[in-house]
C-alpha positions as a Markdown table, in Angstrom:
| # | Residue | x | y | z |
|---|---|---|---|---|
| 1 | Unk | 0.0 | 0.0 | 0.0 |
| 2 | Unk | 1.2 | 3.1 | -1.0 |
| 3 | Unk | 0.3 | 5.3 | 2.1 |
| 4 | Unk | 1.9 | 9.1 | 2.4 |
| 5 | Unk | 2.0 | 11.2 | 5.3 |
| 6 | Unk | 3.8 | 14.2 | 3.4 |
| 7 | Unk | 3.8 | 16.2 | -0.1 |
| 8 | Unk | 6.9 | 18.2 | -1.3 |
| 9 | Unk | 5.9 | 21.6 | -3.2 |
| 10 | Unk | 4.7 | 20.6 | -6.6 |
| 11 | Unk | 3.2 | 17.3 | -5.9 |
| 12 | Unk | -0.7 | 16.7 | -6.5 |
| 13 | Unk | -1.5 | 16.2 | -3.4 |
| 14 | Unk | -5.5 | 16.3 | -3.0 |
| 15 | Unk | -8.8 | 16.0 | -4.8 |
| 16 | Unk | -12.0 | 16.4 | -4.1 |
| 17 | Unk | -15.5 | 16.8 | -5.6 |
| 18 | Unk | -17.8 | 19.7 | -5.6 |
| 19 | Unk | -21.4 | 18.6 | -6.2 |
| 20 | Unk | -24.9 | 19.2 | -6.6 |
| 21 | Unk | -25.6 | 15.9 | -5.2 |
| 22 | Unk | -23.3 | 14.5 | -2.9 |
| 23 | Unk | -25.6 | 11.7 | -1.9 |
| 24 | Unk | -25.5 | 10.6 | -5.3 |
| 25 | Unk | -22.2 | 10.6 | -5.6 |
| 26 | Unk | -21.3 | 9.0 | -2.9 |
| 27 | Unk | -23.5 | 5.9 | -4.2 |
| 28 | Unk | -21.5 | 5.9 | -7.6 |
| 29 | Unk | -17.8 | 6.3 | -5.9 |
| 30 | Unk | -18.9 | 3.1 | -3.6 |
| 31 | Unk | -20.1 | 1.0 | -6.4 |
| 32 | Unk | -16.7 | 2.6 | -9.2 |
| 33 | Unk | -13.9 | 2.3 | -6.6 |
| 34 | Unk | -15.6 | 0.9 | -3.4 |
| 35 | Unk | -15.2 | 4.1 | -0.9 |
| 36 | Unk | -16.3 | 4.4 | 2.2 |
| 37 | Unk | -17.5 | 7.4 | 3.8 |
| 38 | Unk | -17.4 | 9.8 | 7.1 |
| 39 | Unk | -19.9 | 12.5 | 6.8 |
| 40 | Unk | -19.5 | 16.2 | 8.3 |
| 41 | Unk | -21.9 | 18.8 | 8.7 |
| 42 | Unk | -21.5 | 21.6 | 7.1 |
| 43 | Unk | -22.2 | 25.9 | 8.4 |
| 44 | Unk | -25.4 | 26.0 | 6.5 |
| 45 | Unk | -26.7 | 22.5 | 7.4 |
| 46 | Unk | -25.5 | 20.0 | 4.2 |
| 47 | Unk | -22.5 | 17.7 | 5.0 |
| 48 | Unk | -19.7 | 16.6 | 3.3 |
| 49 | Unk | -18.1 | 13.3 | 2.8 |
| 50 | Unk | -14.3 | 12.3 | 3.7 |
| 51 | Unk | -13.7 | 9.4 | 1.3 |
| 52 | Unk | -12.0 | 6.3 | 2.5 |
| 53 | Unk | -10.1 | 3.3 | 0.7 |
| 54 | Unk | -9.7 | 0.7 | 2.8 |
| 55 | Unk | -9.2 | 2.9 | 5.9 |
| 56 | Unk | -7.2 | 5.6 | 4.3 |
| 57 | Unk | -8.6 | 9.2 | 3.2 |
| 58 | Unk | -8.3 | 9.7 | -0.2 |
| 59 | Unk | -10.6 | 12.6 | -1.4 |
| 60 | Unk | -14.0 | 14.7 | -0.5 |
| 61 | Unk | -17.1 | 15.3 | -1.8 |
| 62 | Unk | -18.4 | 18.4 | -0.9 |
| 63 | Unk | -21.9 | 20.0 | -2.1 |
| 64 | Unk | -21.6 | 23.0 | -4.3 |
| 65 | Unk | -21.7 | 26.1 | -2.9 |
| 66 | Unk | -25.2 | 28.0 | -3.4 |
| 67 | Unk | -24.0 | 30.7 | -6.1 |
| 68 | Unk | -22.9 | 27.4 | -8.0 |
| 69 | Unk | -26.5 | 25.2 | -7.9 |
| 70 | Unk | -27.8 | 29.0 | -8.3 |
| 71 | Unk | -26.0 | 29.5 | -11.6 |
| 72 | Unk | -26.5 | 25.4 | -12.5 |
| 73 | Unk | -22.3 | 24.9 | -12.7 |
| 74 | Unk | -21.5 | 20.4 | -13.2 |
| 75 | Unk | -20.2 | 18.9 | -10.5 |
| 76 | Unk | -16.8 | 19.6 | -10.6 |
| 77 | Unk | -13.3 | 17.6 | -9.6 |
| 78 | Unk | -10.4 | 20.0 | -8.4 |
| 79 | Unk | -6.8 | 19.0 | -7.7 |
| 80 | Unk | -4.6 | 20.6 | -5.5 |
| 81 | Unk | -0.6 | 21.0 | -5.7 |
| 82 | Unk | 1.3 | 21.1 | -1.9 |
| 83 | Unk | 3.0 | 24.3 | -1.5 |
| 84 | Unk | 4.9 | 25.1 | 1.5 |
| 85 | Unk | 3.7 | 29.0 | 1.6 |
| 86 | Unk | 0.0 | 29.4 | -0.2 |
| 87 | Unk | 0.5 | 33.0 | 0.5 |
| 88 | Unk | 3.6 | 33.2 | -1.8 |
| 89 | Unk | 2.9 | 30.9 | -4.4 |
| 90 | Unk | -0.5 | 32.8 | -5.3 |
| 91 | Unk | 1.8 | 35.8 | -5.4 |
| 92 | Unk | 4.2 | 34.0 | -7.8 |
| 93 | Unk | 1.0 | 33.0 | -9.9 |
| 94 | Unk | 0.9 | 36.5 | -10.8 |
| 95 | Unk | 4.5 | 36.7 | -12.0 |
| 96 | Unk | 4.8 | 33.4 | -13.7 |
| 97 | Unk | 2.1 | 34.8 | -16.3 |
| 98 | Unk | -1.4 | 33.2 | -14.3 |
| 99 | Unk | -3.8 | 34.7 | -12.3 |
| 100 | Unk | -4.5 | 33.7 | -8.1 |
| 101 | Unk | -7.9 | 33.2 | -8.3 |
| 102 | Unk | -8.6 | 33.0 | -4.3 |
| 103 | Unk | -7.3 | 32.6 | -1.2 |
| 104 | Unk | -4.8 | 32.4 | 0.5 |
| 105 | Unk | -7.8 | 31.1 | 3.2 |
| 106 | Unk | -7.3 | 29.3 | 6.1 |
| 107 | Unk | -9.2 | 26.0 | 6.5 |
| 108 | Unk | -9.6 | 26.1 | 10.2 |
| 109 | Unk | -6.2 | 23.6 | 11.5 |
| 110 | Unk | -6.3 | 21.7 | 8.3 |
| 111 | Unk | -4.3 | 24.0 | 6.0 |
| 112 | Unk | -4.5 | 27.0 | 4.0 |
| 113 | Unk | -6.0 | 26.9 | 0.0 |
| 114 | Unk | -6.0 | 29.0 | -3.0 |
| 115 | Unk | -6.9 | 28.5 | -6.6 |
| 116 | Unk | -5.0 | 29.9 | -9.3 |
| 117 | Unk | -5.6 | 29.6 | -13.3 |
| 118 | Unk | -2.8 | 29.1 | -15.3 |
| 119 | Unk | -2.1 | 31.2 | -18.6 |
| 120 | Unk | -4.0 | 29.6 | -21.7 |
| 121 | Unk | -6.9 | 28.9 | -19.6 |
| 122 | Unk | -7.6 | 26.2 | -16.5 |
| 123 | Unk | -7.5 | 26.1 | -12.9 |
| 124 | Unk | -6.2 | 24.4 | -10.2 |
| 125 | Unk | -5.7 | 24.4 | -6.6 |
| 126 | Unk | -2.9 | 24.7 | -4.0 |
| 127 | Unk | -2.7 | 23.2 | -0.8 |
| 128 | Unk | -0.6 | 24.4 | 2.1 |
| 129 | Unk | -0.7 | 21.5 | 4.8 |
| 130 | Unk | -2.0 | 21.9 | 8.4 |
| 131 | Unk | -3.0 | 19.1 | 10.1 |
| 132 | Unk | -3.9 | 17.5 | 7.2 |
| 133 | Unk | -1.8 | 16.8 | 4.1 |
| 134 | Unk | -3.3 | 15.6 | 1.8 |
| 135 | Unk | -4.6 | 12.3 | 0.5 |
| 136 | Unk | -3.3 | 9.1 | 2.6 |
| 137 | Unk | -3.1 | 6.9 | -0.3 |
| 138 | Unk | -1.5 | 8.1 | -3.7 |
| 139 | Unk | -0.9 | 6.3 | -7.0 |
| 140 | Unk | -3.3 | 3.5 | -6.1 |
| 141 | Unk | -6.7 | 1.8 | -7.5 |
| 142 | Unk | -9.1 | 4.5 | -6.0 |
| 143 | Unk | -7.2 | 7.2 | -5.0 |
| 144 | Unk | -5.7 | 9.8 | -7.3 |
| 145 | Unk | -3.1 | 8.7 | -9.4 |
| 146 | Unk | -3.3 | 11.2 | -12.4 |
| 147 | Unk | -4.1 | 14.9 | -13.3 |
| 148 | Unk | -4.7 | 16.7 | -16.3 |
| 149 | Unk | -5.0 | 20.2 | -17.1 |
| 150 | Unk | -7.4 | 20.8 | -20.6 |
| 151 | Unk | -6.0 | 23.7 | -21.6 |
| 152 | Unk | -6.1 | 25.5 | -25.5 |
| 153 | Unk | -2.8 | 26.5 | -24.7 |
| 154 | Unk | -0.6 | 23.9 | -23.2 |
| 155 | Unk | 2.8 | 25.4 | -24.2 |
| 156 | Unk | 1.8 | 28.6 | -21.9 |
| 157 | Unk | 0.8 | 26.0 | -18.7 |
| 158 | Unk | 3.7 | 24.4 | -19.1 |
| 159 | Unk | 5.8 | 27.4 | -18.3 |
| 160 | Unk | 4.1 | 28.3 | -15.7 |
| 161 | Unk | 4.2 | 25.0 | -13.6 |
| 162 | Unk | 7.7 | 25.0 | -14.9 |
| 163 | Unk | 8.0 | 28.5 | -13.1 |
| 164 | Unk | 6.2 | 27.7 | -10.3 |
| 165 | Unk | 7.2 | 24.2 | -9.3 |
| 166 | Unk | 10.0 | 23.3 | -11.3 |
| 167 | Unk | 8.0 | 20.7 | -13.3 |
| 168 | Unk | 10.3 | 18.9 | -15.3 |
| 169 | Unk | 8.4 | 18.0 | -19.3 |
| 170 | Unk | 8.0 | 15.3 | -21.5 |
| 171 | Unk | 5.7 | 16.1 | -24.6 |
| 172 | Unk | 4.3 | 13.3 | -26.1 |
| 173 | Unk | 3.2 | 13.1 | -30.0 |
| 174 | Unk | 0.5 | 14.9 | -31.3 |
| 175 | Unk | -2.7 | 13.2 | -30.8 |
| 176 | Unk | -5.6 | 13.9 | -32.9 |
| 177 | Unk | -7.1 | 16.7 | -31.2 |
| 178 | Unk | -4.2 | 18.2 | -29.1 |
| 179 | Unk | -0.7 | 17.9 | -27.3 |
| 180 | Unk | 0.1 | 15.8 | -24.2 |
| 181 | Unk | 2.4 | 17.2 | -22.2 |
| 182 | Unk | 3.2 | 15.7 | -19.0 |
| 183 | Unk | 4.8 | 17.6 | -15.9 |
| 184 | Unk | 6.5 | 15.6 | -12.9 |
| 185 | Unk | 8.7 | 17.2 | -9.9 |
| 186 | Unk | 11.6 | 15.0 | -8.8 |
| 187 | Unk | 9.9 | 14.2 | -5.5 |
| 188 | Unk | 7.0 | 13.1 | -8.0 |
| 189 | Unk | 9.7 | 10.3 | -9.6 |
């Protein structure tokens, strides 16, 4: 089992789901990957979900916040890269050519987020550990293992992970539609 307890800067490091239905989601994330669940209440009287495989947290499923089910947004998956200083690296986001998109806001104990959009389009979040870190399993059946970025412009996200994390690349052919390009830090290897 490939259970972590830290993330160094750069390293996907979380996931979770924002929802209009959690309930149902939680139903179809048992049945896909066999989750188990701990629900939390919530300010305004929904709960969340901390997903579990077998015995380790691996993600959330949250419900969408009301300007979202308001506007009629998809459910939505967002990934978050550890940073050591949220604060700083939203800051940077600014000066590698993206835009900090919110936060820095503390998560009560847990840690401190912000989302940022890279140039070209895209966004992503960032995840400053607290007491927790992130996901407890990593790279296995059921917990996250792989992130994408759909972006127009790939070329432009590239250099700005580059920038920001020190992503090393590998571009893959041309595919039929688009280029893969794949980032990795060397505590990602």
């Amino acid at each position: 089992m490939n259970v972590r307890t830290t993330y160094a800067t750069g390293e996907p490091c979380w996931a979770d789901l924002q929802t209009p239905d959690v309930a149902a989601a939680k139903v179809f994330y048992n049945r896909l990957f066999g989750w188990t669940y701990q629900d939390f209440p919530t300010p305004d009287g929904r709960s969340y979900a901390q997903a579990f495989v077998r015995g380790q947290l691996v993600a959330t499923i949250a419900p969408q916040s009301p300007l979202q089910l308001q506007a009629g947004t998809s459910a939505k998956w967002n990934v978050y890269f550890a940073a050591a200083d949220a604060a700083e690296l939203l800051e940077e986001a600014g000066h590698a050519g993206g835009t900090a998109q919110f936060g820095p806001e503390q998560v009560g104990d847990t840690g401190v987020l912000g989302f940022l959009a890279p140039p070209g389009g895209g966004t992503t979040g960032i995840w400053q550990a607290g007491t927790h870190y992130g996901s407890q399993l990593f790279n296995e059946p059921g917990a996250l293992a792989w992130a994408e970025l759909f972006t127009p412009e790939p070329q432009a996200a590239v250099g700005f992970f580059q920038q920001l994390f020190g992503h090393d690349v590998t571009e893959y052919p041309r595919t039929t539609a688009a280029a893969t390009v794949r980032c990795s830090s060397a505590a990602m290897r």
